[in-house]
Each structure stands twice: as C-alpha cells, then as structure tokens.
C-alpha positions in Angstrom: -2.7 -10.3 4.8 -4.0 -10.8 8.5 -0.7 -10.2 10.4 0.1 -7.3 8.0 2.2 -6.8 5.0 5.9 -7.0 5.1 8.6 -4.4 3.8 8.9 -5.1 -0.3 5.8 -7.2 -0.4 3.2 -6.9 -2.8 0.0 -6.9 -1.2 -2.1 -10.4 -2.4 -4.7 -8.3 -2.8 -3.1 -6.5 -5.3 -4.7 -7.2 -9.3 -2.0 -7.1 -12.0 -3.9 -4.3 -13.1 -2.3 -2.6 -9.5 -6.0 -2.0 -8.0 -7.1 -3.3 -4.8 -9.0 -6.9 -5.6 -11.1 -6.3 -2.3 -12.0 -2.7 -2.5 -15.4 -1.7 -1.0 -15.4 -5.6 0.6 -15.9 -5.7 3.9 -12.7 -8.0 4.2 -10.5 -5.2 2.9 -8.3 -3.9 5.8 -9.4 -1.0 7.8 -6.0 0.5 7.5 -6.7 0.1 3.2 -10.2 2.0 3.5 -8.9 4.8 5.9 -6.0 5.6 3.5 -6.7 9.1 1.7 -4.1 9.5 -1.2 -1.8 12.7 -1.0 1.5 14.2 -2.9 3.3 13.2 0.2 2.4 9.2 0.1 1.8 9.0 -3.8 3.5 11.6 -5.7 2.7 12.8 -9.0 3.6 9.5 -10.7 3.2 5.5 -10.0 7.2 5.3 -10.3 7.2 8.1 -7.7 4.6 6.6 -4.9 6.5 3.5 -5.7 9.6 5.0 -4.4 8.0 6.8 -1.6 6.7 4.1 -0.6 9.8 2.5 -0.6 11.2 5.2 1.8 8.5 4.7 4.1 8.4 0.8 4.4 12.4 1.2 4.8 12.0 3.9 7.4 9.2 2.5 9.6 10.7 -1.2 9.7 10.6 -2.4 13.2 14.6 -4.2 11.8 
C-alpha cells in the first residue's frame, strides 16, 4: 500500500491464509521487514494481536 495502510484496513498484501503475500520480496515494506513480533504487539492469541492491534491503529490515528 504505497501511501500506507489505513486504520481497520486489511493490508492487500495480506493471503486469506493471514500471511504476508510479499514476504522476503524486496517490494514488501521496510516498516513490514523491521517488525519483530512481541507480547506487547501480538499477544498470546490471533484474537488478542487482533485487538491490540486495534488499540494501536485507534490510538495512533492522526483523526
């Protein structure tokens, strides 16, 4: 997504199987490669990052 993904957006990048389609590409976002997963981010479930994630899109929204 070149100007970034918005709040509640999945990323296009996304495969239903909810793994990154471009991983180890060289088009894959720097942001994507430089992200190391931790509790704090992804929790100890996918319905826990989801909501964390959540938090975070909500609580960094330039709106």
């Amino acid at each position: 997504m070149p100007n970034g993904k918005p709040a509640g957006v999945r990323c296009l990048n996304l495969g239903e199987d909810y793994r990154c389609k471009i991983f180890g590409l060289p088009e894959r976002p720097a942001l994507c490669d430089g992200f190391k997963a931790n509790l704090d981010v992804c929790g100890t479930s996918r319905e826990e990052a989801l909501q964390l994630i959540s938090i975070l899109e909500i609580e960094t929204s330039p709106t």
